[in-house]
BADRENNU-665993 format. One record per residue (C-alpha): residue in one letter; x, y, z. Coordinates in Angstrom, 1 decimal, padded with zeros to 4 digits. Example, Ala and Ser with C-alpha at 12.3 -4.5 7.8 and 13.67 -1.06 7.14 Angstrom:
REM residues 2
+------+--------+--------+--------+
: segu :     px :     py :     pz :
+------+--------+--------+--------+
:    A :  012.3 : -004.5 :  007.8 :
:    S :  013.7 : -001.1 :  007.1 :
+------+--------+--------+--------+
***
This chain:
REM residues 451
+------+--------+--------+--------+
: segu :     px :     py :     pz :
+------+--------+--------+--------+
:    X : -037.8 :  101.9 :  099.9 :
:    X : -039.8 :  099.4 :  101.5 :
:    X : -040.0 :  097.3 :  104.6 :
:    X : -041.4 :  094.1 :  105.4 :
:    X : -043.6 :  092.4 :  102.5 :
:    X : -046.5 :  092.9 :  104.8 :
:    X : -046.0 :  096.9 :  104.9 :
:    X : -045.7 :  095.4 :  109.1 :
:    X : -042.8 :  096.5 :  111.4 :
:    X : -040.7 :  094.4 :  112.2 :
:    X : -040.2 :  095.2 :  115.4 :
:    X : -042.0 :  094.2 :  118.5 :
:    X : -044.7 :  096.7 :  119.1 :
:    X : -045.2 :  098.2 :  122.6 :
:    X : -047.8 :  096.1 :  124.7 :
:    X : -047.7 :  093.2 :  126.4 :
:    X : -044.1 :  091.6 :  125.9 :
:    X : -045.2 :  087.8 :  125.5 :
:    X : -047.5 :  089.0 :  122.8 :
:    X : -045.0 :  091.7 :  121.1 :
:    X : -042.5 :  089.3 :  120.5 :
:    X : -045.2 :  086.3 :  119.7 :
:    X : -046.8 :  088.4 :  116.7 :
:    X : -042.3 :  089.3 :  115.9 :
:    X : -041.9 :  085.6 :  115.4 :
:    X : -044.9 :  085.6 :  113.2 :
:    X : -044.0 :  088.2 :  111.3 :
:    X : -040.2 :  087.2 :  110.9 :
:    X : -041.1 :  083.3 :  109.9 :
:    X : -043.3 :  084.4 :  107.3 :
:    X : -040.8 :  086.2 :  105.7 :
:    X : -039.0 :  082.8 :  105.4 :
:    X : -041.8 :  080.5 :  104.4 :
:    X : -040.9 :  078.9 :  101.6 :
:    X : -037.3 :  079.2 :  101.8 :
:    X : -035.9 :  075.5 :  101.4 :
:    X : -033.1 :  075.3 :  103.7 :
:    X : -030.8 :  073.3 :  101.2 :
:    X : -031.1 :  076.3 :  098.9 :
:    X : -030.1 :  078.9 :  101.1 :
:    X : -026.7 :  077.0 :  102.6 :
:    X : -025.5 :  076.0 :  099.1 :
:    X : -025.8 :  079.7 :  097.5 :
:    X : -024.6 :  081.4 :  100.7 :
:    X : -021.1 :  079.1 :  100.7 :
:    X : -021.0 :  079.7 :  097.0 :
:    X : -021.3 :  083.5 :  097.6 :
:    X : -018.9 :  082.9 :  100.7 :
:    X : -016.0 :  080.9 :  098.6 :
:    X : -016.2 :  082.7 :  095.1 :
:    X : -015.2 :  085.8 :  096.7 :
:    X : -013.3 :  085.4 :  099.9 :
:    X : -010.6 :  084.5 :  098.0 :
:    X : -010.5 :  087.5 :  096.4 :
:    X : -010.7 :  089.4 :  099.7 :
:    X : -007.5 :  087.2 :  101.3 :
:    X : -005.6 :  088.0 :  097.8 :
:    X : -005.9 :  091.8 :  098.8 :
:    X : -005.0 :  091.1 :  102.5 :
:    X : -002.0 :  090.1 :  101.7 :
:    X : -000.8 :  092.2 :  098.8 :
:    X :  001.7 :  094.1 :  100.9 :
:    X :  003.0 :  090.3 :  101.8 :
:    X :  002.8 :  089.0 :  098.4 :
:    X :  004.8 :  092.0 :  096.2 :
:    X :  006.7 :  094.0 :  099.4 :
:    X :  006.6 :  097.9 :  099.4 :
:    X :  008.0 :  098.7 :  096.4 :
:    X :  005.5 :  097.6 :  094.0 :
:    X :  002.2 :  099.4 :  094.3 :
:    X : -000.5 :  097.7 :  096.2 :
:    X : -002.9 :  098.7 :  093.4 :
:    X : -001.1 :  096.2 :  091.1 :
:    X : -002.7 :  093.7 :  093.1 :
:    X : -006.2 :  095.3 :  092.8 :
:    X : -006.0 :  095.4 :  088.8 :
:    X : -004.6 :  091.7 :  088.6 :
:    X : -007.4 :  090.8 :  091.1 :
:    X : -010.2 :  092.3 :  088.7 :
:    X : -009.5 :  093.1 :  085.5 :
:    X : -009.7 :  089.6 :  084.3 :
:    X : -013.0 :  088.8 :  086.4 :
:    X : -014.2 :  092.2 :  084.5 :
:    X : -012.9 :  091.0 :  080.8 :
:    X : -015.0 :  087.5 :  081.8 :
:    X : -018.2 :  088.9 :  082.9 :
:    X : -017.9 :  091.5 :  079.8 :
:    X : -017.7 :  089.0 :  077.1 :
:    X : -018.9 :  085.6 :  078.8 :
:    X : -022.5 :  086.1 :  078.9 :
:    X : -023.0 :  086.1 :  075.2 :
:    X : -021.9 :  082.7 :  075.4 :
:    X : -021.6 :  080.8 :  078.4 :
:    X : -024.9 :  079.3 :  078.7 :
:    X : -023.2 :  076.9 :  075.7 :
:    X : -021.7 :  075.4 :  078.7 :
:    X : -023.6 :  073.4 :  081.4 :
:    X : -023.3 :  074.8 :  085.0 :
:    X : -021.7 :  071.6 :  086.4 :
:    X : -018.5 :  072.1 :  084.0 :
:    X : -018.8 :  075.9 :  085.2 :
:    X : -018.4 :  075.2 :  089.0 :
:    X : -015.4 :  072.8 :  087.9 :
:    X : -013.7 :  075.1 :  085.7 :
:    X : -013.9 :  077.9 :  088.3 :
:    X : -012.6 :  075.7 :  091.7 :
:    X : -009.7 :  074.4 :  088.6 :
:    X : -009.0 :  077.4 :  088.2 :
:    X : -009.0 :  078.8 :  091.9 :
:    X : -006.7 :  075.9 :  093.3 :
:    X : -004.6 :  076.2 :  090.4 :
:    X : -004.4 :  080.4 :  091.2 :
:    X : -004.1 :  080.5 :  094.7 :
:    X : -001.2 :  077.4 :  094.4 :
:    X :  000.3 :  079.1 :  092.2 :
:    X :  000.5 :  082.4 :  094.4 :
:    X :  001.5 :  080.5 :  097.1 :
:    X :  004.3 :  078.5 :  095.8 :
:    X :  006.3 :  080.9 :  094.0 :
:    X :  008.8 :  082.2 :  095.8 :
:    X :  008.3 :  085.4 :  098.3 :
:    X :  010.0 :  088.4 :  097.3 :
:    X :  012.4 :  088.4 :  100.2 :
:    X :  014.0 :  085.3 :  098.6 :
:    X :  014.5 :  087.2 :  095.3 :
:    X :  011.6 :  085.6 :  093.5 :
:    X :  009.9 :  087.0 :  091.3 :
:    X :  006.2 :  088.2 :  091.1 :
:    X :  005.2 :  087.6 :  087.6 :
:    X :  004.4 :  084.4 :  089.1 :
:    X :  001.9 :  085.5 :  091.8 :
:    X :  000.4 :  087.5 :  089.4 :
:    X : -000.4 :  084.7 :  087.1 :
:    X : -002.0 :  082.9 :  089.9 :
:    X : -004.5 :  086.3 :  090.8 :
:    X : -005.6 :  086.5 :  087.2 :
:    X : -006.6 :  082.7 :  087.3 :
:    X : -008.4 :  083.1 :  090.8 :
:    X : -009.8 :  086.5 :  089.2 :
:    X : -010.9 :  084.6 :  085.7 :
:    X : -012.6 :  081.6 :  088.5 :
:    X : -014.3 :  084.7 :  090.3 :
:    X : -015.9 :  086.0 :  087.2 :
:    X : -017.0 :  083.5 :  086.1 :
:    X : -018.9 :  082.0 :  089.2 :
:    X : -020.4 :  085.5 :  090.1 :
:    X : -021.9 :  086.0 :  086.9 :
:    X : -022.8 :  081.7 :  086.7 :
:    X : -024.2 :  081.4 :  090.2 :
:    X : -026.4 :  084.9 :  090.1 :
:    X : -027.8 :  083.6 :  086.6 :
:    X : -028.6 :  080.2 :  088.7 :
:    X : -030.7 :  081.6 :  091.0 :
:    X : -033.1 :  082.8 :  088.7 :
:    X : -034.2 :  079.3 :  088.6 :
:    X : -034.5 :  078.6 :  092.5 :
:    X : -036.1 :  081.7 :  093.8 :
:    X : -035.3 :  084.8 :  095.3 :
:    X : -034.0 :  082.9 :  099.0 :
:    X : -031.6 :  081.7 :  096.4 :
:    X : -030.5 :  085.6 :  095.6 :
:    X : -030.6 :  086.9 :  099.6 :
:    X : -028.4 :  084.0 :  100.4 :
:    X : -025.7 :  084.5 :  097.8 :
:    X : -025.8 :  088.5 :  098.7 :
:    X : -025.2 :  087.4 :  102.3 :
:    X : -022.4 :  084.8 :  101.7 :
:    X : -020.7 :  087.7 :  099.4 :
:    X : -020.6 :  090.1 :  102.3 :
:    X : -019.4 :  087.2 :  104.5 :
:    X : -016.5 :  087.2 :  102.6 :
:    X : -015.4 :  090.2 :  103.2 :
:    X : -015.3 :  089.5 :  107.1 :
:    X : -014.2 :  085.9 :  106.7 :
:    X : -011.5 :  086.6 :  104.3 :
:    X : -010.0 :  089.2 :  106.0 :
:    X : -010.4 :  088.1 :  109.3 :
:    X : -009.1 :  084.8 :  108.7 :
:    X : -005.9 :  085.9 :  106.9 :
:    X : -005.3 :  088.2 :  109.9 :
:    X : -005.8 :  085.4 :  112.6 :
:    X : -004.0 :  082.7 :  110.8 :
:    X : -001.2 :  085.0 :  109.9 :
:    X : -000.7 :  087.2 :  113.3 :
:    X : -002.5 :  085.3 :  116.1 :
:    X : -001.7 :  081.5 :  114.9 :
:    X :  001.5 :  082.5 :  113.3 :
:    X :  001.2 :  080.4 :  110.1 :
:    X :  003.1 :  081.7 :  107.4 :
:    X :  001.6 :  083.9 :  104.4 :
:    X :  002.8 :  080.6 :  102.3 :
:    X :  001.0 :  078.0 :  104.6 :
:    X : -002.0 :  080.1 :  104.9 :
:    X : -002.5 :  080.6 :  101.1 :
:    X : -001.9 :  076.9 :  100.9 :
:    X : -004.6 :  076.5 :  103.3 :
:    X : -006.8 :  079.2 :  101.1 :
:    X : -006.4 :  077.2 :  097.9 :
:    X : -008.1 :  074.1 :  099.7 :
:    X : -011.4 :  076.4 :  099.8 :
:    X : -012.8 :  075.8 :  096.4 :
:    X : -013.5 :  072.3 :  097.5 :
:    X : -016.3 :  073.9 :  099.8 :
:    X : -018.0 :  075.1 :  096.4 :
:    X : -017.5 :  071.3 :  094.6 :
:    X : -019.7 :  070.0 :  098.0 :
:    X : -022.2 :  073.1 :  097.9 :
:    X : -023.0 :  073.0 :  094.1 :
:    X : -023.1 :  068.8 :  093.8 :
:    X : -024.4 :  067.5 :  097.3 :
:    X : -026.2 :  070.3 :  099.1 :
:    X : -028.0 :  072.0 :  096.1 :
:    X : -031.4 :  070.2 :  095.4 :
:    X : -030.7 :  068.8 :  091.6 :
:    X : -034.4 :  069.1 :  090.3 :
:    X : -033.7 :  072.4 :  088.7 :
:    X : -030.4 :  072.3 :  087.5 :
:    X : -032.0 :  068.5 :  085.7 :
:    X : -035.1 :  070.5 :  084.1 :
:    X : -032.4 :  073.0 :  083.0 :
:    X : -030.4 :  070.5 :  081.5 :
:    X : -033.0 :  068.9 :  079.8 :
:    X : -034.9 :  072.2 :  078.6 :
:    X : -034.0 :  074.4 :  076.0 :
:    X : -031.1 :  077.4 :  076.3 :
:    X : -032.9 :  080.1 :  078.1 :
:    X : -032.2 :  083.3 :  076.8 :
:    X : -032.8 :  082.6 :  073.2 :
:    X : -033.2 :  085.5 :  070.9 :
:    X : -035.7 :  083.3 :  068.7 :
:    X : -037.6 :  079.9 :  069.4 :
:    X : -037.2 :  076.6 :  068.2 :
:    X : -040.1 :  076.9 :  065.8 :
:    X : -038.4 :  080.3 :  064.5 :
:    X : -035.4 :  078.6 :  064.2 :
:    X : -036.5 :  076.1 :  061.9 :
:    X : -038.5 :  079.0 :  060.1 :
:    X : -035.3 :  081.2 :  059.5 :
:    X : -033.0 :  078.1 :  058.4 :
:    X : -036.1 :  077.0 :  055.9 :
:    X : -036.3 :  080.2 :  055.1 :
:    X : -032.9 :  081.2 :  054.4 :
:    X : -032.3 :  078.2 :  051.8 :
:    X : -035.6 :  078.7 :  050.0 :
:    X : -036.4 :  074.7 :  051.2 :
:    X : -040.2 :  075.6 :  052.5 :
:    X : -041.5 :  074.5 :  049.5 :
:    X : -038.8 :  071.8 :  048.6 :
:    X : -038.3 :  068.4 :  050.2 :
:    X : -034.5 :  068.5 :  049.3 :
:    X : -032.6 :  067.9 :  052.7 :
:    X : -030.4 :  071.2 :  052.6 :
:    X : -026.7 :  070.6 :  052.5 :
:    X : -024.4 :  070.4 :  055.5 :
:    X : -022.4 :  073.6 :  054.5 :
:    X : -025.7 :  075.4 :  054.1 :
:    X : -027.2 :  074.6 :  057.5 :
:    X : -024.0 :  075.3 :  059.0 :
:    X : -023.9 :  079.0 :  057.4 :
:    X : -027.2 :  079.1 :  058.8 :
:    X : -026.5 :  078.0 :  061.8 :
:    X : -023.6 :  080.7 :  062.3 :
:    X : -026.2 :  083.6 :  060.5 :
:    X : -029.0 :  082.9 :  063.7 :
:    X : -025.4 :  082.9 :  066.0 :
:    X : -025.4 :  086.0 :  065.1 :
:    X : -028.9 :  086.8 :  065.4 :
:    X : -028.8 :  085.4 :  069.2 :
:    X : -025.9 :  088.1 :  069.7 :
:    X : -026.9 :  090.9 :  068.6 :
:    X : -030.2 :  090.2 :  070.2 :
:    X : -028.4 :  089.5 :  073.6 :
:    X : -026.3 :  093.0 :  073.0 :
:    X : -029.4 :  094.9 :  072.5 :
:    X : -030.6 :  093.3 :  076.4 :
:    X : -027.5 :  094.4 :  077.9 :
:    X : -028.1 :  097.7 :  076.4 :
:    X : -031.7 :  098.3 :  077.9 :
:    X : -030.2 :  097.3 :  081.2 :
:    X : -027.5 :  100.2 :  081.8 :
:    X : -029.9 :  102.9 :  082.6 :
:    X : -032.0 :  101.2 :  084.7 :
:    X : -029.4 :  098.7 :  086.4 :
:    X : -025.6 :  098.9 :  085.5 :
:    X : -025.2 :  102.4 :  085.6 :
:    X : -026.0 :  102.8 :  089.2 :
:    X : -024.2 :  099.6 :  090.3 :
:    X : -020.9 :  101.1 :  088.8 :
:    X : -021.1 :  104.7 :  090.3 :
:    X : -021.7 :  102.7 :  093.6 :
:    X : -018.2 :  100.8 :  093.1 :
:    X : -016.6 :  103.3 :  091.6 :
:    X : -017.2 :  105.9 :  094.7 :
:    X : -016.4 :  103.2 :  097.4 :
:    X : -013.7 :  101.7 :  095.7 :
:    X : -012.3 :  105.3 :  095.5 :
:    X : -012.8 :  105.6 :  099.2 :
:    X : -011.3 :  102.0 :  100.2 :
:    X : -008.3 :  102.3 :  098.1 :
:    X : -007.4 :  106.2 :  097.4 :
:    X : -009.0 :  107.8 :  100.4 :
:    X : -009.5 :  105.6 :  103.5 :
:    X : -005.3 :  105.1 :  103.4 :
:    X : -005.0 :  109.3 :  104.3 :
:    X : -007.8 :  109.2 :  106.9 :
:    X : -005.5 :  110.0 :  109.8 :
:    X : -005.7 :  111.1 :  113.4 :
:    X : -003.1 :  111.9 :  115.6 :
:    X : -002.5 :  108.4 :  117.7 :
:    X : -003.0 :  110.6 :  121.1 :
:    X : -007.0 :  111.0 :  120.0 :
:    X : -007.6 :  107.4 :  118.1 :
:    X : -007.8 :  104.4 :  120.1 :
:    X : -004.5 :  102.8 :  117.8 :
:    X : -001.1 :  102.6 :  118.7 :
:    X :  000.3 :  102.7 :  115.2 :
:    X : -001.2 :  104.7 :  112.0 :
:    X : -000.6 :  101.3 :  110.4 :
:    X : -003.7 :  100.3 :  112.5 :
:    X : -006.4 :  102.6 :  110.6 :
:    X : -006.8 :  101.1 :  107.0 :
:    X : -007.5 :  097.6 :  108.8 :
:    X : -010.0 :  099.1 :  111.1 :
:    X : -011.8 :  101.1 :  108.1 :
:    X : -012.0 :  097.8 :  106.2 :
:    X : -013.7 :  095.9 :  108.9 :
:    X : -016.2 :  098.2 :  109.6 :
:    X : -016.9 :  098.6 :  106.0 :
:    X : -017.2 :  094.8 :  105.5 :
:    X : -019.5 :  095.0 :  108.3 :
:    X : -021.3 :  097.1 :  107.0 :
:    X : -021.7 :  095.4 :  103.5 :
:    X : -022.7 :  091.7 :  105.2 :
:    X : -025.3 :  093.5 :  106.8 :
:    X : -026.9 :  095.3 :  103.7 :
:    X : -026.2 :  092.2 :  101.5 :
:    X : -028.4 :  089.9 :  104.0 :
:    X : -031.1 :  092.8 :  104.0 :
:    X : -033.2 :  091.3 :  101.0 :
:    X : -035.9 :  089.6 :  102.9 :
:    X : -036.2 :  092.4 :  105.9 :
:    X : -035.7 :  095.2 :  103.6 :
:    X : -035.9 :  096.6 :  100.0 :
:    X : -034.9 :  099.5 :  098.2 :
:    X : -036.3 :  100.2 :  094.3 :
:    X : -034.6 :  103.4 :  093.1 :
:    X : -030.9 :  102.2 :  092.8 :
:    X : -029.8 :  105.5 :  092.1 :
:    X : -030.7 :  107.1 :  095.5 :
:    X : -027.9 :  105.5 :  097.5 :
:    X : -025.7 :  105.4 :  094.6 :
:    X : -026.0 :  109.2 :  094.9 :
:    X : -025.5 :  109.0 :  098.6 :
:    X : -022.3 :  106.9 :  098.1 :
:    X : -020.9 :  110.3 :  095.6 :
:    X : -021.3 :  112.4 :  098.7 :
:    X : -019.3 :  110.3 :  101.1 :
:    X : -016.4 :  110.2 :  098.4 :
:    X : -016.8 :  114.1 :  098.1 :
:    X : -017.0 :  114.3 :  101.8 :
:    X : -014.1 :  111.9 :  102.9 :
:    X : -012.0 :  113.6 :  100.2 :
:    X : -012.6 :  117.1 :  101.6 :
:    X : -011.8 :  116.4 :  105.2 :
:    X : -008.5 :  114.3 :  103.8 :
:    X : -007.9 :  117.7 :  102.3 :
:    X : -008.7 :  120.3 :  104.8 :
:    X : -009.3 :  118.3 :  107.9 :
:    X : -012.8 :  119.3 :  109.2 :
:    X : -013.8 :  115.9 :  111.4 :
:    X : -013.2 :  116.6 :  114.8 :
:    X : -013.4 :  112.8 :  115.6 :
:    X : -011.9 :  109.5 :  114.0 :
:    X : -015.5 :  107.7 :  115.3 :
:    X : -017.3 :  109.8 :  113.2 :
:    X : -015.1 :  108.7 :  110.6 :
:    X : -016.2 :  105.0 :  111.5 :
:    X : -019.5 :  106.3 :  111.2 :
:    X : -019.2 :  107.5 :  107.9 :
:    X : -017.3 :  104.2 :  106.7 :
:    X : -020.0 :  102.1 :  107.8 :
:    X : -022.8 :  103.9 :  106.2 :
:    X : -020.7 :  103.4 :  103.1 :
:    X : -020.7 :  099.9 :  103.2 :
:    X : -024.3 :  099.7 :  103.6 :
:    X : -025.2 :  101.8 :  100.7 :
:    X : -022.6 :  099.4 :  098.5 :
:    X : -024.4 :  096.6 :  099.7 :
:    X : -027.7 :  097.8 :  099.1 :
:    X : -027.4 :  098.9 :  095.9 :
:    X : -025.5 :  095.7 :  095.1 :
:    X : -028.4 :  093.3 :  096.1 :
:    X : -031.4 :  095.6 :  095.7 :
:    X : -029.9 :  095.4 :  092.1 :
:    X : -030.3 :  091.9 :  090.8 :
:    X : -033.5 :  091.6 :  093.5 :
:    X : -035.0 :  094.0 :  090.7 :
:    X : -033.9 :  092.4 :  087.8 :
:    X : -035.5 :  089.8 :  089.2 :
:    X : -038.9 :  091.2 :  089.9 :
:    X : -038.9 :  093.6 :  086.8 :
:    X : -037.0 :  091.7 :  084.1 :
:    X : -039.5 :  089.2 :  081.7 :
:    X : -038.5 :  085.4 :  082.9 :
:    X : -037.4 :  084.6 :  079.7 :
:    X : -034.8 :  087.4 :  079.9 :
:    X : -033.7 :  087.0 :  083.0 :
:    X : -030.6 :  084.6 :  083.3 :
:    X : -029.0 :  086.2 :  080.9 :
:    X : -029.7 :  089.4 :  082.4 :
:    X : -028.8 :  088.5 :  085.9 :
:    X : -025.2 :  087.5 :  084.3 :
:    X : -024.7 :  090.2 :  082.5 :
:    X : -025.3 :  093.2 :  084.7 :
:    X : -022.4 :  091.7 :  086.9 :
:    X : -019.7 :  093.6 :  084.4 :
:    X : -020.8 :  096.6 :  086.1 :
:    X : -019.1 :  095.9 :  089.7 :
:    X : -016.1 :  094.8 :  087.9 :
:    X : -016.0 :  097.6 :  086.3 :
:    X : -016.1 :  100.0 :  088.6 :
:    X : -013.8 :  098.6 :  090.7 :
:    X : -011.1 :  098.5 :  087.8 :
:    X : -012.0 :  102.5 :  087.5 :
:    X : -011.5 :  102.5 :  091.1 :
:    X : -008.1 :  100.8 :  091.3 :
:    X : -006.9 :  103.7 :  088.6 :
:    X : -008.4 :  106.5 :  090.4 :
:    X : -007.4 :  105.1 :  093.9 :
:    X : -003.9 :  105.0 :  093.2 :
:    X : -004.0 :  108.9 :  092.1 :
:    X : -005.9 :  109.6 :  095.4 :
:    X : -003.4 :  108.7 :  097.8 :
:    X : -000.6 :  109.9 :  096.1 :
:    X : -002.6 :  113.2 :  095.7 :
:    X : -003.9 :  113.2 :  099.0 :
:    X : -000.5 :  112.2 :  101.0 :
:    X :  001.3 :  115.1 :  099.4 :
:    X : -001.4 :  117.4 :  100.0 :
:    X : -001.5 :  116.6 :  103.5 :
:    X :  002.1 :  116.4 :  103.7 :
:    X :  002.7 :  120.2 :  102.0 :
:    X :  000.4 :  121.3 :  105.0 :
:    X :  001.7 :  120.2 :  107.7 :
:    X :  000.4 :  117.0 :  108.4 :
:    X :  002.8 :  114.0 :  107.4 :
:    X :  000.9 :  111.2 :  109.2 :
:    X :  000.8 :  109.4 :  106.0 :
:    X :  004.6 :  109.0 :  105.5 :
:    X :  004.4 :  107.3 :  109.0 :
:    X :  002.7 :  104.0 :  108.0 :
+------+--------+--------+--------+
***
């Protein structure tokens, strides 16, 4: 782990006080020098709107499909088709320029969240095949921009990476909080406040086209495809090659360049495949443990985590799984905006960490060994930071350790591994607090048959 670039604290140091905080304003502006301001706004509302939506979706799951229908119905529809996108579309997306990207995904987003909204509720009779379809398209437009806009920052610097970390945790406390304000506090219906949600990807149309600087994104445009498995000069080697034409001035035939063309396709694939491959050890695999134990947690755990109301500061058990959540999205905004204070190199450390709070909160679900439901805060807290941590410390390193050439492909694909632990999550969750419940039932304590 490290601190400060400097190997400085960052906190004032004892002395006089005028001075202390003097060399503390120093210390923090040089951490930011450099940063262009335009950057850091247009990534941190693209982190901010490709995922709150996400984050409402699941706020108002219980709204959107009643009690009957599992809540983790809405997990799966929410990510399994943002996993199946970043799984297969970095072998191929940079094809497409990033400007048809950003459309594509705020299409898709409006389109998903209208639909969703529009359908009818499920207290009218309608059905929810329809919400569903909306979630997948919202899931397929998060996907897609997670693993788009992290690739993007590998051209404007690593500001460009702290700000999109921060804007994702954001989310979490934006989303959440403003379903839960608009819906309870303002009293705006769960159809007029997803209406109002699917107006959001219009923020990332102004972020990505008018607040972005355009100079790299026109350099980009104009260059070659980045994460090419061979040159241009190789290229023309192997299609020369290939036809026997390096010692011929016969143009080759259309049919042959195209078989060519399709044979270095290939080439660029498996080369791609063998990239992603070198990066699960290293990155992935600690990235997924991390969202597969707090995942767990949020959605299998966290649910049975019950006091009696007489020694919790709630009026209704109903009241818990709200409060856990918005500690733990606390918890992850502050960790995801830790890039430029704060740094962490071995990924697998809090990854392990984040094992022993599952093990940890499942044991007390079980036998009920926390004296206190603030340690229990405590504990969810702490577990947001580490997901937020490793989640940022994760592409910071790709970043500094992965060759330039390699690294917006990199950056891209590494994303499947969130996804993917949260779909393993979403299974496992659902076992959890079915488990759980009817342990804690057999033993006496039925608190969670009373939400």
């Amino acid at each position: 782990m490290s601190s400060a670039p400097d190997g400085q604290p960052m906190l004032p140091l004892p002395g006089a006080p005028s001075s202390s905080w003097s060399r503390f304003r120093e210390r923090f502006g040089a951490l930011f020098h450099g940063a262009d301001p335009r950057v850091c706004v247009a990534f941190w509302l693209l982190g901010l709107i490709n995922n709150v939506l996400y984050v409402i979706i699941l706020s108002a799951a219980l709204d959107l499909v009643g009690p009957s229908v599992p809540k983790g119905v809405v997990l799966l529809a929410d990510v399994i088709p943002s996993f199946g996108t970043k799984l297969i579309a970095p072998y191929f997306i940079h094809l497409v320029p990033y400007p048809a990207r950003v459309l594509f995904c705020v299409l898709c987003s409006a389109v998903g969240m209208l639909l969703v909204a529009l359908s009818p509720a499920y207290t009218d009779g309608g059905s929810i095949s329809t919400k569903i379809a909306g979630i997948i398209l919202a899931s397929l437009s998060s996907g897609g921009g997670e693993l788009s806009f992290l690739a993007l920052t590998h051209f404007y610097g690593p500001f460009s990476l702290a700000a999109w970390g921060s804007g994702t945790g954001a989310a979490g406390l934006v989303g959440a909080g403003a379903y839960a304000v608009a819906t309870t506090s303002m009293g705006l219906s769960v159809r007029s406040t997803l209406l109002a949600a699917a107006c959001l990807p219009a923020i990332m149309v102004v972020s990505f086209f008018a607040i972005l600087p355009r100079a790299p994104i026109r350099t980009l445009a104009a260059a070659p495809v980045e994460y090419r498995a061979i040159d241009q000069e190789d290229r023309d080697d192997l299609l020369d090659e290939r036809h026997g034409l390096l010692g011929s001035s016969a143009p080759p035939s259309r049919n042959k360049r195209s078989d060519a063309s399709h044979e270095l396709g290939l080439q660029v694939f498996k080369a791609n495949l063998q990239r992603a491959r070198g990066h699960f050890f290293p990155f992935m695999l600690p990235l997924l443990l991390v969202y597969v134990a707090e995942y767990t947690i949020n959605q299998g755990v966290s649910p049975t985590l019950l006091f009696p109301l007489k020694d919790s500061p709630f009026e209704h058990y109903r009241a818990f799984y709200p409060a856990y959540n918005a500690i733990y999205q606390v918890g992850v905004f502050i960790s995801r905006s830790s890039t430029p204070f704060f740094r962490i190199h071995d990924l697998y450390l809090p990854s392990l960490l984040q094992i022993i709070n599952l093990v940890v909160l499942t044991l007390h679900a079980l036998f009920d060994f926390i004296p206190s439901v603030y340690i229990i805060f405590i504990v969810i807290f702490w577990e947001g930071l580490l997901g937020g941590l490793v989640y940022v410390n994760t592409f910071a390193e790709i970043g500094d350790r992965v060759p330039k050439e390699d690294r917006e492909f990199s950056l891209g694909a590494t994303t499947v591994s969130d996804s993917a632990g949260i779909c393993i999550a979403g299974f496992l969750g659902m076992a959890f607090e079915v488990w759980l419940c009817d342990w804690q039932v057999a033993h006496g304590r039925d608190y969670c048959r009373k939400l």
